[in-house]
N, C-alpha and C positions, 0 to 999 in steps of 0.2 A: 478631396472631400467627398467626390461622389461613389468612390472606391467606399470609405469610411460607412455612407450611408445604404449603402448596397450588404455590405456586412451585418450592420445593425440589424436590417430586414433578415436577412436570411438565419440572424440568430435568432431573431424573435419567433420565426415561424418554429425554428427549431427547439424552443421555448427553453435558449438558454437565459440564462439571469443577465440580462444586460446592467452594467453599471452605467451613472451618470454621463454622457456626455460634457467631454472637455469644450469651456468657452475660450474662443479665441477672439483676440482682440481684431481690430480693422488694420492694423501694423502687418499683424502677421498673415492675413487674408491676403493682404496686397504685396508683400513681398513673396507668398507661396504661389500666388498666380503670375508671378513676374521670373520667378526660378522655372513654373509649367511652360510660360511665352519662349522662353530661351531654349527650351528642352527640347530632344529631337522628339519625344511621343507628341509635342504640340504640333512640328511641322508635319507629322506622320496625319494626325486629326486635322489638321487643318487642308493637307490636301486629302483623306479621305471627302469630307466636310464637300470642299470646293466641285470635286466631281461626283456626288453625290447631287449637288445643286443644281450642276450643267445638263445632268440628265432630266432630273423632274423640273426646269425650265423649259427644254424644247420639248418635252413631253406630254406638256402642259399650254402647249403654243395652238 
């Protein structure tokens, strides 16, 4: 989704025609972030993420 919105942006600037955005139900919200949770690009963000945090913790100490 946030690929999806990052796109949108850079059409608009680009001032192409955006059409409507597609609604998605809460089904598939929650089964696409459940296919991301299982996904190696999750574990990859998720330890970016983690040491990301351990730096501006003791940094921040």
């Amino acid at each position: 989704m946030g690929n999806r919105i990052i796109d949108l942006y850079h059409d608009m600037l680009q001032g192409v025609d955006i059409s409507p955005v597609e609604e998605i139900s809460f089904v598939d919200h929650i089964m696409s972030e459940q296919t991301y949770e299982s996904s190696k690009r999750f574990q990859k963000d998720q330890a970016f993420g983690m040491s990301n945090l351990l730096i501006f913790q003791t940094s921040h100490l």
